[in-house]
N, C-alpha and C positions, 0 to 999 in steps of 0.2 A: 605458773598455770593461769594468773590472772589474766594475761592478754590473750589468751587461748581463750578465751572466755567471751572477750569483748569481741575477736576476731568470728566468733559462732552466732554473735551478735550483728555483725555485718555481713551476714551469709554464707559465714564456713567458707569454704571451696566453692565456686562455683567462676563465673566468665572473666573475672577480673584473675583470678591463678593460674586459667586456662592461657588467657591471652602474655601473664608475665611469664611463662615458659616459653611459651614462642619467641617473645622479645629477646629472651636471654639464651634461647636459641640459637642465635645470629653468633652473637661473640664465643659461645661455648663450642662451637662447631669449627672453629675457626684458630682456638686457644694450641689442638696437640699440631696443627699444623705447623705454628714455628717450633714448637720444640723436638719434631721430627725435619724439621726441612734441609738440616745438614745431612741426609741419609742422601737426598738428588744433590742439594744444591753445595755438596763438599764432597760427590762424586769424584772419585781417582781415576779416570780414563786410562787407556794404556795410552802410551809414549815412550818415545825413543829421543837421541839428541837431534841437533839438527845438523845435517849436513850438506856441503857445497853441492856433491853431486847429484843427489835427488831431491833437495828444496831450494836450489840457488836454477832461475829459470834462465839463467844468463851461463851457465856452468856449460862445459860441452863435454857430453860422453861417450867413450869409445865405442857405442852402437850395444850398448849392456841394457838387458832389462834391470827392471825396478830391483827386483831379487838378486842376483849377482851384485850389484851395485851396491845395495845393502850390507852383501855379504864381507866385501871388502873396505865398508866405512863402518861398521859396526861390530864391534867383539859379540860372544854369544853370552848369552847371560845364565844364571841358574838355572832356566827350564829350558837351556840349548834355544828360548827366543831373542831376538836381538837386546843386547846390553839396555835397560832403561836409563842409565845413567854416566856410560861412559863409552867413548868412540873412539877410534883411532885416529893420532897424529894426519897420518898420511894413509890414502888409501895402500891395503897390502894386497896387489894385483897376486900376490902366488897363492893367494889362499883359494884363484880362479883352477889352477892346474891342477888335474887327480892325481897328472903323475910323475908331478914334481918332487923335489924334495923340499919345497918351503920350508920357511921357519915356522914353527908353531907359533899361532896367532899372541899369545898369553905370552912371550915376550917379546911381541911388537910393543911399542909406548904406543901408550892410550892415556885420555886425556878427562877430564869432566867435559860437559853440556856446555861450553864456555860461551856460544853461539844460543842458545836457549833448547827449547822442547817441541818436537813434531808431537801432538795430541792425535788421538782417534777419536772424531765426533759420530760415529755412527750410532752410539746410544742417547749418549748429552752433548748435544752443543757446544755446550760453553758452560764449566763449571768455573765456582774461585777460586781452586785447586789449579785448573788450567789456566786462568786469566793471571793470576798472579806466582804459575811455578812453584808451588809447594810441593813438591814432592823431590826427591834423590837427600840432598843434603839439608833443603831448607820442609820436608815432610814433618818433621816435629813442629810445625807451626800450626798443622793442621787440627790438632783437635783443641785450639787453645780455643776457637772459638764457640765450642758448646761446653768446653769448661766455664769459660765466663761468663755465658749464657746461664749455666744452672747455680754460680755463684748469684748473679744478678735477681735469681728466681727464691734463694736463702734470702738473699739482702730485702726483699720485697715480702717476702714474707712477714716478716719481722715489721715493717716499717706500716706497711697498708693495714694493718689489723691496728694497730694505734691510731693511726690515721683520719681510717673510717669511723674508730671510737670518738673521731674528737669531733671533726668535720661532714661525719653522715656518708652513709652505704652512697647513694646516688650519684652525687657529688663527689666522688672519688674512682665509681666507674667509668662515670663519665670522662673524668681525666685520662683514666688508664688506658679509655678507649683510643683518645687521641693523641696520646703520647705513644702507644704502638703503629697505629698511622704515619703520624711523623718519623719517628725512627726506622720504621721498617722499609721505607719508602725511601728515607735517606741510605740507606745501605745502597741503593740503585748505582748512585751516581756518584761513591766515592771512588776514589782512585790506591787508597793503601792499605792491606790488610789491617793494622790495626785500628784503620779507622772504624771498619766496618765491624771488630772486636769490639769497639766505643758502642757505635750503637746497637752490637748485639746485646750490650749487657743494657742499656736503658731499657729497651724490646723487652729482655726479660723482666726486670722490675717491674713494669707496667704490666706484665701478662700476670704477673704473682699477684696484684690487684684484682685485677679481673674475674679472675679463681675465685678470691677470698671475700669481694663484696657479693659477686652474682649468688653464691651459697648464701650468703647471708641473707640477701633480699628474698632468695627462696622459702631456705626456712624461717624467717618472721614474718611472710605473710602467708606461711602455711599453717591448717592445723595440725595439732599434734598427729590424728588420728591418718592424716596423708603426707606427713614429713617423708617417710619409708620411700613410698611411692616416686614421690617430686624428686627424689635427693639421688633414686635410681636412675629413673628418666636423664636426669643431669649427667650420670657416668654412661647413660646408652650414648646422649648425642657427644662424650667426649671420645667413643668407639669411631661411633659414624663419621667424627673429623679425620681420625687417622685412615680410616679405609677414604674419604673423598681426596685427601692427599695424594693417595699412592694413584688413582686417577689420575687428578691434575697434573701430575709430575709424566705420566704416561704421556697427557698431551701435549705437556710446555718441557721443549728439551733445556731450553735455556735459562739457568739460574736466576736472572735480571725479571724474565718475564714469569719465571711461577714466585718470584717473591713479591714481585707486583701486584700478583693474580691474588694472593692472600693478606697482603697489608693493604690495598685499597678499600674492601668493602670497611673498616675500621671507619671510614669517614663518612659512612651513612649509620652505620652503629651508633655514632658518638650524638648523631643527630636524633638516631629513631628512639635512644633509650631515653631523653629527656621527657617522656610521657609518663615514666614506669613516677609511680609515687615513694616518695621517701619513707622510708620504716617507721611506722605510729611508735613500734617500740621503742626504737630509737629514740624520738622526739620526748617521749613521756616521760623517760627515764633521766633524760638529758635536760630538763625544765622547757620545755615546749610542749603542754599539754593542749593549748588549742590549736597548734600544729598538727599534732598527731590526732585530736580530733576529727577535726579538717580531711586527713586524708582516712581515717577509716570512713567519714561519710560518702567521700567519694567510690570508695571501694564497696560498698553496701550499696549505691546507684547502679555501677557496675554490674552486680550481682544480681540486680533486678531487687533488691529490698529497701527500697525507698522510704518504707515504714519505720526503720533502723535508725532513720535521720534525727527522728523527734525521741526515741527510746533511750538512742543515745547520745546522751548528756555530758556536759563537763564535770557535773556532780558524780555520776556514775563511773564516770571514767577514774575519776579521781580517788574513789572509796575504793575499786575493781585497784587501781596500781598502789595504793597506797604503799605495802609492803614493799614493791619492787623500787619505790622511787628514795623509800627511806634506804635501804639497802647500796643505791647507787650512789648515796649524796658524798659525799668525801671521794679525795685520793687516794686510791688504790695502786696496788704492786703488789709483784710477787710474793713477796715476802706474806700477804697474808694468809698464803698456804698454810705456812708452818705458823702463823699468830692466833689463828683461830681451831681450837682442839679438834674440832671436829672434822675439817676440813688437812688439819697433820697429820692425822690417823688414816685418812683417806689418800693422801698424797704420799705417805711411805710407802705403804701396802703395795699402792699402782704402781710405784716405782720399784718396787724390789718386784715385783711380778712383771713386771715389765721388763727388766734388766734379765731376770733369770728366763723368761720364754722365749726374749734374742739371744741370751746364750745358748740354748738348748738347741734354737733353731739353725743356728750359724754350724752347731757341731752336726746337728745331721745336715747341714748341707754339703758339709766333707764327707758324711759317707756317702753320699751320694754321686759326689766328681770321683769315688773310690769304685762305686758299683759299676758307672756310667759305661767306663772303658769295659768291662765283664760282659756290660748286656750286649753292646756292640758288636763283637764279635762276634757274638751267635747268629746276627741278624743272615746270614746267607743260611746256615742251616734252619734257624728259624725266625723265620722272615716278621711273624707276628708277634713275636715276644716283645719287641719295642714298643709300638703303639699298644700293648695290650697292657703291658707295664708302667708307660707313660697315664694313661687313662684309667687305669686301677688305683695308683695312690692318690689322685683327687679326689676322685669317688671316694673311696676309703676313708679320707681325710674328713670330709662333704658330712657323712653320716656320720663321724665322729662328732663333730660339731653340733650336729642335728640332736644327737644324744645328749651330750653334756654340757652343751650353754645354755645361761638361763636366756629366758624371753623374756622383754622388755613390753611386746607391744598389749596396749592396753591399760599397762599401767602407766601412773603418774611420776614422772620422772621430777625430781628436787630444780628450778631454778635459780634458787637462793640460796645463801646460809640460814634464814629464816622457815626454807624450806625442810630443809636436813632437820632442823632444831624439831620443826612441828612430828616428821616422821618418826626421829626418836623418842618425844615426849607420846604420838601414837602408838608405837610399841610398846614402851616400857606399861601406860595405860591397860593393852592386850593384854600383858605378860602378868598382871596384878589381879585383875580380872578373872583367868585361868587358874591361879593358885586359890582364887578365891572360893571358885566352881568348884576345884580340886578339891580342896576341904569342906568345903559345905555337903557333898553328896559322899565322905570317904566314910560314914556312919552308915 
């Protein structure tokens, strides 16, 4: 709560919060577009094999349309449309006669793709599915690359939250920004599926950054009393990325050019956010207190509270953190979950209510794939039971929550163990106090 403090000292909220949303704007807006971008740009086109007589322009045919021609290099496949993946040896000219006795097609030899794949660009262009033939036998390669995209997005999680602890929020977006630039711009011009696997997973590392500082820069230069707010705003514009995607993708058919289209601006990002100031909290905590001076004065000019400058002090600063800076001084680890009692007690709890609310949930989510096929079925006799069923249990769910979770806002949430320590020594105070009224008036 101390730097909540200092921060209402430099003018709460006001043009310096307004404008670091906007900044953070930019990359946030930008963050679900690669993690949706395999939905266009690992698009499966239909396709057929390739064959002499209707893609060899040198081939010469007996005066046959496209269709018959077809008919007699390509077997029929499960939906009776031309085979995706297998063609026949030799054209079977009797499969042209109605009233022939031909051979049935299915023991004509037929062959793999061995020639490669005719695509249909009519929606996409050019996907990487198409450019590099993933689909019939080599199809299982296709989703390795958003597997190791959301591995890359684990791996970055983990690493940028340390990171940022050691080296500072600003100076670690900043990297992420230009390392998603780089990589994602290098995807352009390689030539071999797993290359562009390489740098999808860097892509993601650096986007797990991006996530974990931009939040951070939010909520420590926000107050308490408008974290809610900011922290919403932050998940509207991660909506608004995914709907400006499916735009984009509308007007750029080809993979090369809408991956372009969203890893370029990354290199005016990387430039525009070196304005943004680095976290005071950060610095204080971290033994840079006239650093983080420094920039709350700047951020109180911003604000339009230039009076802020003289009020506050490195004295002030320093009484205001004292608790949080003694709390920060040593190495820490996990382990002091369970070293510190108060903080054990708190971490078993959360975790066994945590483990038991995903069990709970996981099972009603099988009744659910149990009911789904039920409701389905009615939907021709009654056509609104789905959407009115679909939109009843959130509702439903919506005011259960409404009901029974506590509320937070207003009150003063613990950012220390020294925190926790004051609120239980304030309770048990309460608690003494009441027994004490108890007995004094049970006469």
């Amino acid at each position: 709560m101390a730097f909540t403090e200092l921060l209402d000292r430099a003018g709460g909220v006001g043009l310096f919060q307004a404008l670091q949303v906007f900044t953070l704007f930019l990359p946030s807006v930008l963050v679900p577009s690669h993690m949706l971008i395999e939905n266009f740009s690992a698009a499966v086109p239909s396709h057929r094999c390739w064959v002499p007589l209707l893609d060899n322009s040198t081939a010469v045919s007996p005066g046959l349309g496209p269709k018959d021609l077809l008919t007699v290099s390509i077997p029929p496949g499960p939906n009776h449309e031309p085979h995706r993946c297998r063609r026949f040896r030799q054209p079977q000219w009797q499969l042209l006669d109605p009233n022939g006795t031909a051979t049935n097609w299915s023991e004509a030899a037929t062959e793999p793709c061995v020639d490669g794949w005719v695509y249909d660009r009519s929606t996409f262009t050019s996907t990487f599915v198409s450019e590099w033939d993933l689909v019939c036998d080599h199809k299982g390669l296709k989703p390795i690359g958003q597997s190791l995209y959301m591995t890359g997005l684990l791996i970055g999680s983990f690493c940028w939250g340390l990171l940022s602890n050691r080296f500072g929020r600003k100076w670690i977006l900043n990297l992420c920004c230009l390392q998603v630039a780089l990589a994602n711009i290098g995807m352009i011009f390689v030539s071999h599926f797993f290359i562009y696997c390489g740098l999808r997973v860097l892509g993601a590392f650096a986007i797990s950054g991006i996530i974990l500082t931009s939040g951070m820069l939010l909520v420590e230069w926000t107050t308490t009393r408008r974290r809610a707010v900011t922290m919403t705003i932050l998940g509207c514009i991660y909506s608004l990325g995914q709907m400006a995607l499916g735009a984009l993708a509308f007007t750029l058919r080809d993979w090369r050019a809408l991956q372009l289209a969203v890893s370029t601006p990354f290199f005016a990002i990387f430039l525009i956010c070196w304005w943004l100031p680095e976290s005071a909290r950060w610095l204080i905590i971290t033994g840079k207190p006239e650093q983080g001076l420094q920039e709350l004065h700047k951020v109180a000019k911003i604000n339009g509270h230039k009076e802020a400058t003289k009020s506050l002090t490195i004295e002030v600063l320093m009484t205001s953190m004292e608790e949080e800076m003694a709390s920060a001084k040593g190495h820490r680890s996990v382990l002091e979950l369970f070293l510190v009692p108060m903080l054990r007690w708190r971490t078993c709890i959360m975790s066994l209510v945590w483990m038991t609310a995903d069990g709970f949930l996981q099972s009603v989510s099988h009744l659910g794939s149990v009911i789904d096929p039920l409701i389905r079925m009615t939907q021709h006799s009654l056509p609104l039971l789905v959407p009115v069923v679909y939109s009843a249990l959130p509702i439903t769910s919506g005011l259960l929550l409404l009901l029974f979770l506590p509320e937070t806002q207003g009150f003063p949430l613990p950012d220390t163990i020294q925190d926790l320590e004051n609120q239980k020594s304030a309770a048990a105070t309460g608690n003494r106090r009441e027994v004490v009224v108890t007995e004094s008036t049970s006469f």
